[in-house]
Structures are given as C-alpha cells and as structure tokens.
N, C-alpha and C positions, 0 to 999 in steps of 0.2 A: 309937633304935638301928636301923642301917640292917640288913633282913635280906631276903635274895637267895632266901630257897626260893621256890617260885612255888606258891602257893596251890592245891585243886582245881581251882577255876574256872578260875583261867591254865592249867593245864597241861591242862584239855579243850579250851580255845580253841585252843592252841599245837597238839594234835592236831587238831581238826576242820579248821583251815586246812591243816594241812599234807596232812591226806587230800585236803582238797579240789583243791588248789592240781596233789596230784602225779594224782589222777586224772581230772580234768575241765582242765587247763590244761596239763600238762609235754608231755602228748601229742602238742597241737597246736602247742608254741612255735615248735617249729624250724620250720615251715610259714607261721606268722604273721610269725616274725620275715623270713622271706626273702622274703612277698609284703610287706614293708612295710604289714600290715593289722591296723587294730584292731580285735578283736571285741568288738561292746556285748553279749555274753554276760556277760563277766567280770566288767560292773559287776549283772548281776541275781544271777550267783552269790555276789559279794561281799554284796548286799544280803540276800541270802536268809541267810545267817553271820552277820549285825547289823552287818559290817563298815564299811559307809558311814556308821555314829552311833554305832561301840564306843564311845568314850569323852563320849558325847553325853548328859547325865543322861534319865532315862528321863521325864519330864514334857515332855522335847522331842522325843520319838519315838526316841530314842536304846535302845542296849544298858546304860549305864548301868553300866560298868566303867571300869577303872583305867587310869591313864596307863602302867603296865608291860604291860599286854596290847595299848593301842594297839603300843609297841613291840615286842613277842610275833609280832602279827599281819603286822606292818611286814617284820619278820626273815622270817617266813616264808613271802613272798609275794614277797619275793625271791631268797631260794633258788630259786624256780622261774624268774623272770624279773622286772628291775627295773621291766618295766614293769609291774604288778602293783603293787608299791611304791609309784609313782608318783602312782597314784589315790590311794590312804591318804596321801600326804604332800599334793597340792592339793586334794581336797575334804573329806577329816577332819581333816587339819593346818592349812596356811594354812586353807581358808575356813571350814567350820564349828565349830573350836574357837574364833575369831578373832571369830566370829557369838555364842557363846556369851558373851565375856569382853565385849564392848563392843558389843553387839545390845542395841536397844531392844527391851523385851517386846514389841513389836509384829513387830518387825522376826525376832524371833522364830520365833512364829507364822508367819510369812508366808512363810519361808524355811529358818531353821534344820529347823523341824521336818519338811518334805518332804525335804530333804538327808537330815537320818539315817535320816530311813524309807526313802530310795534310789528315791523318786518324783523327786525331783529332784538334777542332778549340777553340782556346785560348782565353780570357776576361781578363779582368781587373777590379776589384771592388773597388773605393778607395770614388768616389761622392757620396755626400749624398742631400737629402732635404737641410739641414743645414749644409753643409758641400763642399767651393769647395775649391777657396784660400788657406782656414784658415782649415788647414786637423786638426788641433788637436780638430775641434770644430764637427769632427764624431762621432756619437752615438752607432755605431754597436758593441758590447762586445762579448767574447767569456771567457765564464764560464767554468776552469777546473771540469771535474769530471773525476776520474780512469785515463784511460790512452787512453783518449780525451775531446775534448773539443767542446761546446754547444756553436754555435753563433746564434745571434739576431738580425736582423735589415734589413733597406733598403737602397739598392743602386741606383743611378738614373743617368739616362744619362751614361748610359751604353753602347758602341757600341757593339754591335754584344748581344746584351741580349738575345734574344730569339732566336740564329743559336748557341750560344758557347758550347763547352763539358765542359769544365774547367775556371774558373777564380781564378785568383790570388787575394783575399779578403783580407781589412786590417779592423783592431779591434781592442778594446781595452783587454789587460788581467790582468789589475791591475787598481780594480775601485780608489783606492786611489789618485792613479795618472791622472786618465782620472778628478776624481774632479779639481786637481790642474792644469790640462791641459799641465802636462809633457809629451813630447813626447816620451820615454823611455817605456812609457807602453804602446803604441801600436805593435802587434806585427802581421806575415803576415800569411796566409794560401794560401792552395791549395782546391777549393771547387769543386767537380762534380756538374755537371745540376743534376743527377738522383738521388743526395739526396732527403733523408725525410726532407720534411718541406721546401723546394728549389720551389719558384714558380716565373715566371718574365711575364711581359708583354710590349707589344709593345707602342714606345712615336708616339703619333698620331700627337700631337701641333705644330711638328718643322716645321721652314718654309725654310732648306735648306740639304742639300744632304739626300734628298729624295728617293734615290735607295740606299740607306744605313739603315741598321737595328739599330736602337735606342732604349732602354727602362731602363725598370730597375726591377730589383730584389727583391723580399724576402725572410729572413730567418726565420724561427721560428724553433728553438731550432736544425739546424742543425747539426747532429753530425760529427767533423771532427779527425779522429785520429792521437796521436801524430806524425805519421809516415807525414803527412799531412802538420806540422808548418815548414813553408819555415825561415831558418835561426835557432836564439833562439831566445828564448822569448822577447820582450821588442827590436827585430832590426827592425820592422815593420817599423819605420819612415826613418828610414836610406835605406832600399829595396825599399819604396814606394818611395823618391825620385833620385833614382840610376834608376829605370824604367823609372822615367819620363823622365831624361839624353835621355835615346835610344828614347825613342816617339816623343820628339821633335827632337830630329836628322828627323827621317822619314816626321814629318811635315813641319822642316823647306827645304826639298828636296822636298815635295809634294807641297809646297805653291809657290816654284822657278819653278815648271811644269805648273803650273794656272799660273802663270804670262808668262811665253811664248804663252800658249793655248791665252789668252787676245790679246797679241802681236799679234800672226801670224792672230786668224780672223781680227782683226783691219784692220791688213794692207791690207788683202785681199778686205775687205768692204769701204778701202778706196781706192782700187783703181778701183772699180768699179761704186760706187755712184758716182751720179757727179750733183754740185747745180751751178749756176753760171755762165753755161758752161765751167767747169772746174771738173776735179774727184777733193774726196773734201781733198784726198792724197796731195792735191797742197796747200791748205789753210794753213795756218802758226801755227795758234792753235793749228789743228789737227795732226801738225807735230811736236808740241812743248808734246802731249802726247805721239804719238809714240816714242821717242826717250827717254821719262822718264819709258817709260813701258822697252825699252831694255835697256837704264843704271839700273836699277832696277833687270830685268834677269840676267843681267850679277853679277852684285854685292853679289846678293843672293847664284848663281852657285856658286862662291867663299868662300861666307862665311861655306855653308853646305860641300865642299870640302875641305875646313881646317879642321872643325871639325872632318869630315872623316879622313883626314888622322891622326889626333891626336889619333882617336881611333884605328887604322890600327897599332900606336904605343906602344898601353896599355897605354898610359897617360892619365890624368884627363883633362876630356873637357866641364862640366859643364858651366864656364864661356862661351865658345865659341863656344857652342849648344844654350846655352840661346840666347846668339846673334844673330846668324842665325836665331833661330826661329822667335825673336823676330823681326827682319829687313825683312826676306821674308816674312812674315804674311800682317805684315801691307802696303809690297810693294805691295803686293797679293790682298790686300784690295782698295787701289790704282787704280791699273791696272783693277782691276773689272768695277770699277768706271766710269775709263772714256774711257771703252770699250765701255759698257753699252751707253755714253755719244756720239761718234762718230756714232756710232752707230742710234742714233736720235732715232724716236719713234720705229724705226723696236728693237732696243736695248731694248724697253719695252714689245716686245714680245715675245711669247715663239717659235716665229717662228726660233730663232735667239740663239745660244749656251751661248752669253755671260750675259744674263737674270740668268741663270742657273750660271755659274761662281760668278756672282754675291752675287748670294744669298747662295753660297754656301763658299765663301769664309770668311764669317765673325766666321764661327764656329775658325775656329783656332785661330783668336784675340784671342777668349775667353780660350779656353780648354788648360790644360796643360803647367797651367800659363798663366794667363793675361796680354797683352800688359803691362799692370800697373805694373805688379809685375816684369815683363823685365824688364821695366825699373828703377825699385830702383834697383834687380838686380845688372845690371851694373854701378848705380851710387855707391853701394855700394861694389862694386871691386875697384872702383876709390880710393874711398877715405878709404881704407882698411876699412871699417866695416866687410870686408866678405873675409874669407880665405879658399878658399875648401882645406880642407885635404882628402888625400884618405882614402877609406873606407876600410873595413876588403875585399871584395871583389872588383874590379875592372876586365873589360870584359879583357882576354888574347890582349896580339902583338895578330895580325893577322901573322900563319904562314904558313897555307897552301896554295900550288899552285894546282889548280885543273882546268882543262881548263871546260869553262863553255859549256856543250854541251847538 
C-alpha cells in the first residue's frame, strides 16, 4: 500500500537541504549564473549533507537512505538552481547508483565507495556529436588488446566534464555489430580523468544553467583495464539505459522544485505589483496561471513519488520514471513560461529569478530522453508495443533504516 507521508528522517533531510541550499547557495546564484562559473564549493557542501551517496547503502560509504529522499534532495536543490540538481542526477543517479546495481565488488570499492563519501566525483559519457536519442548511432569503439582495452572517441554535453574523477563511458566492442547497429555490441567502462590520451573542455555556447559545468571529452587510444569493463561485454546498452531509469527519477523531482521555485516568486510578485489599482494577484488570467503552476506541482510531486516508492520496492519503474519525467519537465517548462509572463517585463530581466528558471528549465525537455521519445514511450505501453522485462541487475528494496543526521 503506497503511502506519501515523509517519514522523520525525509522530512529533516528535506529541511537541512533546503537550509542549506537557501543559505550558502541562493545567495551567490544570480552571480554564478551570469559569470558563467561553477563553484567546487557546492560539491563539498553537498558532500558534507551525505548528498553525493544519500541513496548509496551505508557499507559503501553511502547515507544509506531511500529512493524518496534521493527525490527530496533532488526537488530541493532545484528550487534553488538546476544546477544543483544536476550533480544529484550524474554522479548519484546515472554513475553511482548504476556502480551499485552492476559494479563488481571490486569495482566497488575502487570507486563507488570514494563517490559517495564525495572524495571523488562521478560523470557519465554516453552523448556524442551524432549521437543523442539514437544511442546506437555512437561512434566511440573500444579495441581489445591483451588484458585491456583502447577507447576512441568524443563525448559532448557532458555535465560535470571538466570537475569529474571518473565517468562511466559507453562504446562499441564488436565492429561488426556497431556496422549493423545491434545494440549488443556496445558495451560499458569505467574511465579516470588522469588517463593518457583523456582530455575535455569546457561548452561555452549554452544559454541555460550557467553555474553548471558542461563540456565534453576526448579519447585517443585510452587505455582501460579489464578490471574496468562495468558488467560483460556486449551489456553496455542494457546499463546505459538502467542509468537513465535513476537520472530521470532525479530530473523528474528536480523539474517538480522549478515549478514551485516559479509558483511561490509568482505569487509573491503578484501580490505586490499592482496595475489597475488593484495587485495584479486580483486579475483573473493571472490567477488562471497560478493555479495551473500548483495543479501542475502538485501532480508532478505525485508522479516522482510513485516512482520513488516503486523503487523503495525493487520493482521495475521505467514506465513510471519516464512519466514523471516526462509530465514535470514539460510542466516545469510551462511554469517557466508564465512566470516569466506575470511577471511583465521585470520577467525579462535578470533583475528577477524567474529569467533564470526560464532559461534553464528547457534542458530537461531535451536530455535524457526527449519529451518526443516520452511520448511514444508511453503510447507504446498503451498499446503493448513495449514490455519492460527486468534486467540481469535491478537497484535492491530499499532496506535500511538509518536516521538522517
């Protein structure tokens, strides 16, 4: 029986991030976001909260709580700025939950457990130039020799490219297959920054979550040892989309915190403005947006909270992660919108938060599955085109009780 109260534990975590978040971060956003600068403060604050291994069992250096508090944490660390979120969705989403389900115990050790202690910080390498959607259509190979293996290629739109220790790379290792574009012969790694032939640089172009580090990668002949290849050979497509599972969980909790962050300055901006002689809180429009921005919150909260507790389960929640993501993204996009819109032209300033919201909230349409691809998605659960079966690995029930402190 599914039930929504939030525990003590969630609801001290839920406060301690939001203290933290509004008084050591909201401060300096507006500042971070306009010099385009990412502060590596925010990954030792986050680590100091358990945040870089909340949902990491506690024998791996983790926090060792629930997949509703990673969501908790996620919402609330975008209310201040997605970039914040962002970290929680690549190095406790894709990489180290993804480390936990199909990590060799060694691989473990080596790795996971510096992650969630926030010794070390986690990447994901799956984008390419020609490659977002359509992952079979990536170029990066990784050539057996001896007893490792030579990868080649470039990653782009990367988060955290130039702060990460580790990313989780995928490639191809059977060119035969990469011609016929089977997905069986992509298979996963573990790569260090301080490889030979490992270089990245910073994406200058974007025009939204600006206090977030973005770039992308190169490999030239990489060496990665067998000890290295996450899974075997040829599970590379099957890991790379079991990652994506957790990343949209965090996005679609991060996109339902943007749409409150919209909500509350709204309200606040509308009961102060006033056109007409009246605040413009009174006008009926602007009340017909307020109330689609909190049906909207509300719905969202719901849908990432189902999905939470499915994975709180060990059940398969693909279907009902894609949903959430899919539904707060674009409610997130929304809300932006006609924040922005009551707002009038102070909305087109940067005097004003939800400028920033704005432009920051369309990355998630796009990343980590496309609103588009949501939506066949779920038309094709409907009409049984699409059966998820569970995978060789699936995240543990959630079974520890550990008070969050």
């Amino acid at each position: 029986m599914m039930n929504f109260d939030l525990t003590e534990e969630q609801r001290l975590l839920e406060r301690s991030v939001r203290e933290w978040a509004a008084r050591d971060v909201a401060p300096r956003i507006h500042d971070l976001d306009r010099e385009h600068r990412f502060d590596p403060a925010v990954l030792s604050g986050m680590a100091s909260l358990g945040l870089l291994g909340i949902s990491v069992p506690q024998q791996y250096g983790g926090a060792g709580m629930d997949y509703i508090s990673l969501g908790l944490a996620s919402e609330e660390l975008e209310y201040v700025d997605t970039s914040l979120r962002v970290i929680m969705s690549v190095h406790a989403g894709l990489n180290c939950l993804t480390l936990l389900a199909w990590g060799s115990e060694d691989q473990k050790q080596r790795y996971l457990v510096p992650q969630a202690q926030g010794q070390k910080i986690a990447g994901y390498g799956l984008t390419e130039p020609g490659a977002g959607s359509d992952v079979r259509a990536i170029q990066t190979v990784a050539m057996k020799k001896g007893d490792r293996y030579l990868l080649t290629g470039e990653k782009t739109w990367i988060s955290l490219a130039d702060v990460a220790d580790n990313f989780l790379v995928f490639a191809w290792t059977d060119v035969q297959k990469k011609k016929d574009r089977d997905p069986s012969g992509i298979s996963a790694f573990i790569v260090e920054r301080t490889s030979k032939g490992f270089s990245s640089r910073p994406m200058k172009e974007k025009w939204g979550i600006l206090a977030g580090n973005t770039g992308s990668f190169k490999m030239d002949d990489v060496e990665v040892p067998d000890a290295n290849l996450l899974g075997q050979p040829g599970e590379g497509f099957k890991i790379a989309m079991f990652a994506l599972d957790q990343g949209r969980f965090t996005v679609a909790a991060g996109a339902t915190g943007l749409i409150r962050a919209c909500r509350d300055a709204s309200v606040k901006y509308a009961m102060e403005r006033r056109t007409f002689g009246v605040e413009i809180g009174q006008h009926q429009l602007v009340k017909e947006m307020l109330a689609q921005m909190e049906s909207d919150y509300q719905a969202s909260r719901l849908l990432w909270l189902r999905a939470g507790w499915l994975k709180n389960q060990g059940r398969r929640n693909t279907r009902e992660t894609g949903l959430a993501k899919w539904f707060a993204t674009s409610a997130s996009e929304r809300a932006a919108g006609d924040a922005v819109q009551i707002h009038g032209a102070n909305g087109y300033s940067d005097e004003y938060p939800v400028g920033r919201f704005y432009r920051n909230c369309k990355g998630a349409v796009i990343y980590e599955g496309t609103r588009e691809v949501h939506k066949l998605m779920q038309a094709d659960y409907l009409l049984g085109y699409r059966n998820d079966r569970p995978t060789r690995c699936e995240l543990p029930p959630f079974r520890e009780t550990r008070p969050y402190t």
